[in-house]
matplotlib code that plots the C-alpha trace (Angstrom):
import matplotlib.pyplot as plt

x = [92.8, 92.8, 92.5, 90.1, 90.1, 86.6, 86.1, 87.7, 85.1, 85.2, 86.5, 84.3, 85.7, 84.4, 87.8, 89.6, 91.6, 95.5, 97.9, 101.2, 104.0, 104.6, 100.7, 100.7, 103.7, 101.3, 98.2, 100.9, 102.5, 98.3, 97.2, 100.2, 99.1, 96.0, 97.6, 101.0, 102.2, 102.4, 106.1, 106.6, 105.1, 106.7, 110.3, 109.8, 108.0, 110.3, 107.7, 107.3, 104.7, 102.7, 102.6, 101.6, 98.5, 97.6, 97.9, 96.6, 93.3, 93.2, 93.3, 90.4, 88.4, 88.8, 87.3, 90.1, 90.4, 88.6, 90.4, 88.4, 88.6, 87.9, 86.2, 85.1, 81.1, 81.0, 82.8, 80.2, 77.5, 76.5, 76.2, 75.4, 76.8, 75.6, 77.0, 73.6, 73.4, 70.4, 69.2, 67.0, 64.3, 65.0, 67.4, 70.0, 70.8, 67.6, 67.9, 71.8, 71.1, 68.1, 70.4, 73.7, 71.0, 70.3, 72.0, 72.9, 74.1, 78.2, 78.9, 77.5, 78.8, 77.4, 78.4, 78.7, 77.7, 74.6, 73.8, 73.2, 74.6, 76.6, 76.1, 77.4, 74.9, 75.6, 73.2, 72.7, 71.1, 69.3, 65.6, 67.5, 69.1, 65.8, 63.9, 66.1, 66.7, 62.7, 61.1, 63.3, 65.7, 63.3, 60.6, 62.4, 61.1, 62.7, 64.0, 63.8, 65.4, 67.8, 70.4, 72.0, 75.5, 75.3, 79.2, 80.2, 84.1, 86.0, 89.4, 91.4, 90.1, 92.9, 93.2, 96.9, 96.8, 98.9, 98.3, 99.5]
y = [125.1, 123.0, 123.4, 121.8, 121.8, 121.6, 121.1, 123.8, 126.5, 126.2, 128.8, 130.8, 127.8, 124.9, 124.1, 124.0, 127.1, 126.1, 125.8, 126.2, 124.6, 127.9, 127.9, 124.3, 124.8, 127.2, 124.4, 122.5, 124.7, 126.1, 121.6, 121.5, 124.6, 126.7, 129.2, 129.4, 133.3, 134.5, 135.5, 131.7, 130.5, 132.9, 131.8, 128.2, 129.0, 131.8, 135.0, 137.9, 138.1, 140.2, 137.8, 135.1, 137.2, 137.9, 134.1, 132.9, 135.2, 134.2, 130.3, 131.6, 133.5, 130.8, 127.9, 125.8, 125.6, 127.1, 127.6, 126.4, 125.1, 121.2, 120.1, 117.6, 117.2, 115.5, 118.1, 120.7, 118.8, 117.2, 113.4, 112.0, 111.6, 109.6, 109.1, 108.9, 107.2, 108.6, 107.1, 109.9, 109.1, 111.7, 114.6, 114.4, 118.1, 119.7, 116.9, 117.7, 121.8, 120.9, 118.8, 121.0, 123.4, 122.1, 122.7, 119.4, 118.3, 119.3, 117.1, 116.1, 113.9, 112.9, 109.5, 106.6, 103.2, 102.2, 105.4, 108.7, 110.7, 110.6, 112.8, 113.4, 114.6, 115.8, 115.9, 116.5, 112.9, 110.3, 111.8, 114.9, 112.3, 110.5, 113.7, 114.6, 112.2, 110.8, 114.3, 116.5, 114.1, 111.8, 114.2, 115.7, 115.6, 113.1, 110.8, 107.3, 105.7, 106.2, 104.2, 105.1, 104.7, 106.0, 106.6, 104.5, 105.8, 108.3, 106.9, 109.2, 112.7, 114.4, 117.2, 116.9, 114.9, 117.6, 118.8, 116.4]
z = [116.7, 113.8, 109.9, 107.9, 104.3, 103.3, 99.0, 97.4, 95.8, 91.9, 89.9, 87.2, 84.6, 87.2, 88.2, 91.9, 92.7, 91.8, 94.9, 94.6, 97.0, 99.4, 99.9, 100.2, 102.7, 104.6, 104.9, 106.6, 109.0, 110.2, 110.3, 112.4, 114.8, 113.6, 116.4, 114.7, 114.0, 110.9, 111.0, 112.4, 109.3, 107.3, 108.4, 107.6, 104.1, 103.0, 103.0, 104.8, 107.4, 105.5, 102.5, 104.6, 105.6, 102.2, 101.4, 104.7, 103.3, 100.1, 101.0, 103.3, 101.0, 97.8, 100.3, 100.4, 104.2, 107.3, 110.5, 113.6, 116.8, 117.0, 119.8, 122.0, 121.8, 125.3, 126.8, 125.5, 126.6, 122.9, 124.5, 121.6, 117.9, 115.0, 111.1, 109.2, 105.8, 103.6, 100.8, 98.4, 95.8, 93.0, 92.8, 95.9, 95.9, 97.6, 100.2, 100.5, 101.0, 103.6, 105.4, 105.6, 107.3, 110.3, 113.2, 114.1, 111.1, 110.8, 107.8, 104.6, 101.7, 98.9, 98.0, 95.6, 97.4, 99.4, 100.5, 98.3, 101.3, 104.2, 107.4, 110.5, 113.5, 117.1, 119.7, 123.1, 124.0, 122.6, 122.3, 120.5, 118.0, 118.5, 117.7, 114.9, 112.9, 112.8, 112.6, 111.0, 108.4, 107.4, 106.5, 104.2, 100.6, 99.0, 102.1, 101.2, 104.2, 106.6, 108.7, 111.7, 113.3, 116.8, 117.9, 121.2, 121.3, 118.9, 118.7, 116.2, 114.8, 113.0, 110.4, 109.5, 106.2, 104.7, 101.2, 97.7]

ax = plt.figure().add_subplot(projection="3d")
ax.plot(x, y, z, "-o")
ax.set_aspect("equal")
plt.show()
Protein backbone atom coordinates (compact mmCIF):
# COMPACT_ATOMS: atom_id res chain seq x y z
CA UNK A 1 0.00 0.00 0.00
CA UNK A 2 1.00 3.36 -0.74
CA UNK A 3 0.09 7.04 0.33
CA UNK A 4 -0.95 9.64 -1.87
CA UNK A 5 -1.33 13.03 -0.88
CA UNK A 6 -4.00 14.32 -3.04
CA UNK A 7 -4.54 18.65 -2.52
CA UNK A 8 -5.33 19.31 0.81
CA UNK A 9 -9.25 20.32 1.41
CA UNK A 10 -9.43 24.13 2.33
CA UNK A 11 -10.42 25.22 5.51
CA UNK A 12 -13.67 27.40 6.21
CA UNK A 13 -11.01 30.65 5.68
CA UNK A 14 -9.79 29.03 2.13
CA UNK A 15 -6.54 28.00 3.51
CA UNK A 16 -4.69 24.31 3.62
CA UNK A 17 -5.11 22.51 6.94
CA UNK A 18 -1.66 23.34 9.02
CA UNK A 19 0.74 20.23 9.58
CA UNK A 20 2.90 20.14 12.14
CA UNK A 21 6.30 18.07 12.27
CA UNK A 22 4.89 14.79 14.26
CA UNK A 23 2.03 14.62 11.54
CA UNK A 24 4.44 15.34 8.97
CA UNK A 25 6.65 12.51 10.66
CA UNK A 26 3.49 10.27 10.28
CA UNK A 27 3.10 11.06 6.14
CA UNK A 28 6.51 9.73 6.12
CA UNK A 29 6.56 6.67 8.11
CA UNK A 30 2.67 5.50 5.97
CA UNK A 31 4.78 6.70 2.09
CA UNK A 32 7.34 4.55 3.40
CA UNK A 33 4.82 1.42 4.30
CA UNK A 34 1.00 2.27 4.03
CA UNK A 35 0.92 -1.25 6.08
CA UNK A 36 3.09 -0.02 8.94
CA UNK A 37 1.31 -0.52 12.61
CA UNK A 38 0.35 2.14 14.48
CA UNK A 39 2.45 1.39 17.56
CA UNK A 40 5.52 1.10 14.85
CA UNK A 41 4.76 4.52 13.87
CA UNK A 42 4.17 5.67 17.13
CA UNK A 43 7.68 4.62 18.40
CA UNK A 44 9.56 6.37 15.74
CA UNK A 45 7.31 9.65 16.06
CA UNK A 46 7.06 9.78 19.82
CA UNK A 47 3.02 9.03 20.36
CA UNK A 48 0.98 6.60 21.66
CA UNK A 49 -0.74 4.32 19.36
CA UNK A 50 -3.85 5.64 20.08
CA UNK A 51 -2.72 9.28 19.07
CA UNK A 52 -1.46 8.08 15.99
CA UNK A 53 -4.97 6.76 15.12
CA UNK A 54 -6.50 9.93 15.94
CA UNK A 55 -3.96 11.71 13.74
CA UNK A 56 -3.65 9.02 11.13
CA UNK A 57 -7.80 9.94 10.96
CA UNK A 58 -7.70 13.33 11.06
CA UNK A 59 -4.90 13.55 8.14
CA UNK A 60 -7.66 11.24 6.53
CA UNK A 61 -10.66 13.14 7.12
CA UNK A 62 -9.03 16.86 6.38
CA UNK A 63 -7.96 15.39 2.64
CA UNK A 64 -4.48 15.68 3.03
CA UNK A 65 -3.63 12.10 2.04
CA UNK A 66 -5.62 8.80 1.08
CA UNK A 67 -4.20 5.43 1.74
CA UNK A 68 -4.53 3.05 -1.18
CA UNK A 69 -3.17 0.31 -2.83
CA UNK A 70 -1.11 1.21 -6.12
CA UNK A 71 -1.23 -0.94 -8.73
CA UNK A 72 -0.21 -2.28 -11.79
CA UNK A 73 -2.96 -1.58 -14.72
CA UNK A 74 -1.52 -4.50 -16.85
CA UNK A 75 -1.65 -6.75 -14.25
CA UNK A 76 -5.47 -6.08 -13.83
CA UNK A 77 -6.12 -6.34 -17.14
CA UNK A 78 -6.32 -2.29 -18.00
CA UNK A 79 -3.82 -2.76 -21.28
CA UNK A 80 -3.84 0.54 -22.07
CA UNK A 81 -2.99 4.05 -20.35
CA UNK A 82 -2.90 7.52 -21.82
CA UNK A 83 -2.03 11.17 -20.19
CA UNK A 84 -4.67 13.37 -22.10
CA UNK A 85 -4.15 17.10 -22.59
CA UNK A 86 -7.55 19.11 -22.92
CA UNK A 87 -7.84 22.30 -24.03
CA UNK A 88 -11.59 24.05 -22.94
CA UNK A 89 -13.44 26.92 -24.54
CA UNK A 90 -14.92 28.90 -21.55
CA UNK A 91 -15.07 28.08 -17.83
CA UNK A 92 -12.59 24.85 -17.06
CA UNK A 93 -14.40 23.78 -14.02
CA UNK A 94 -17.65 21.98 -15.34
CA UNK A 95 -15.22 20.32 -17.82
CA UNK A 96 -12.83 19.41 -14.79
CA UNK A 97 -15.98 17.92 -12.54
CA UNK A 98 -17.29 15.93 -15.78
CA UNK A 99 -13.99 14.57 -16.23
CA UNK A 100 -12.95 13.49 -12.60
CA UNK A 101 -16.33 11.45 -13.16
CA UNK A 102 -15.65 8.99 -15.33
CA UNK A 103 -14.37 5.83 -14.55
CA UNK A 104 -11.44 5.84 -16.50
CA UNK A 105 -10.20 8.95 -15.68
CA UNK A 106 -7.89 8.59 -12.16
CA UNK A 107 -6.24 11.99 -12.42
CA UNK A 108 -7.03 15.48 -13.23
CA UNK A 109 -4.97 18.72 -13.14
CA UNK A 110 -5.70 21.81 -14.11
CA UNK A 111 -2.85 23.47 -15.51
CA UNK A 112 -1.03 26.64 -16.75
CA UNK A 113 0.64 25.91 -20.29
CA UNK A 114 -0.71 24.59 -23.57
CA UNK A 115 -3.32 22.69 -22.14
CA UNK A 116 -6.21 23.89 -19.66
CA UNK A 117 -6.09 20.33 -18.13
CA UNK A 118 -4.15 17.42 -17.59
CA UNK A 119 -5.57 13.79 -17.26
CA UNK A 120 -4.62 10.56 -16.82
CA UNK A 121 -6.89 7.56 -18.41
CA UNK A 122 -6.69 3.77 -18.01
CA UNK A 123 -8.22 1.45 -20.23
CA UNK A 124 -8.58 -1.94 -21.07
CA UNK A 125 -7.38 -1.65 -24.83
CA UNK A 126 -7.19 0.60 -27.48
CA UNK A 127 -10.95 0.74 -28.81
CA UNK A 128 -11.76 1.46 -24.91
CA UNK A 129 -9.21 4.43 -25.04
CA UNK A 130 -10.42 4.79 -28.59
CA UNK A 131 -13.98 4.81 -27.37
CA UNK A 132 -13.33 7.01 -24.59
CA UNK A 133 -11.56 9.54 -25.36
CA UNK A 134 -13.62 10.34 -28.85
CA UNK A 135 -17.13 9.69 -27.42
CA UNK A 136 -17.15 10.46 -24.01
CA UNK A 137 -14.09 13.39 -23.44
CA UNK A 138 -14.47 15.18 -26.42
CA UNK A 139 -18.14 15.65 -26.22
CA UNK A 140 -18.10 17.28 -23.42
CA UNK A 141 -19.46 20.87 -23.38
CA UNK A 142 -16.77 22.93 -23.64
CA UNK A 143 -13.96 20.49 -25.21
CA UNK A 144 -11.91 22.41 -27.59
CA UNK A 145 -9.31 19.75 -28.40
CA UNK A 146 -7.59 17.14 -27.20
CA UNK A 147 -4.11 15.48 -27.37
CA UNK A 148 -3.13 12.17 -26.50
CA UNK A 149 -0.03 10.53 -24.92
CA UNK A 150 -0.60 6.80 -25.11
CA UNK A 151 2.04 5.26 -22.36
CA UNK A 152 4.55 2.55 -24.03
CA UNK A 153 6.72 1.73 -20.59
CA UNK A 154 6.16 3.25 -16.91
CA UNK A 155 9.65 3.45 -15.64
CA UNK A 156 9.24 5.06 -12.02
CA UNK A 157 5.84 5.58 -10.10
CA UNK A 158 6.64 6.57 -6.52
CA UNK A 159 4.75 8.26 -3.67
CA UNK A 160 7.59 8.88 -1.22
CA UNK A 161 8.35 12.53 -1.80
CA UNK A 162 8.01 13.08 1.88
CA UNK A 163 6.36 16.16 3.23
CA UNK A 164 8.38 20.04 3.22
Amino acid sequence: MATRTPDPKSTANGTAPAIDSVSKAIIEQLQEDGRRPYAAIGKAVGLSEAAVRQRVQKLLDQGVMQIVAVTDPLTLGFRRQAMVGVNVQGDIEPVADALAEMEEVDYVVVTAGSFDLLIEVVCEDDDHLLETINKRIRTLPGVRSTESFVYMKLRKQTYTWGTR
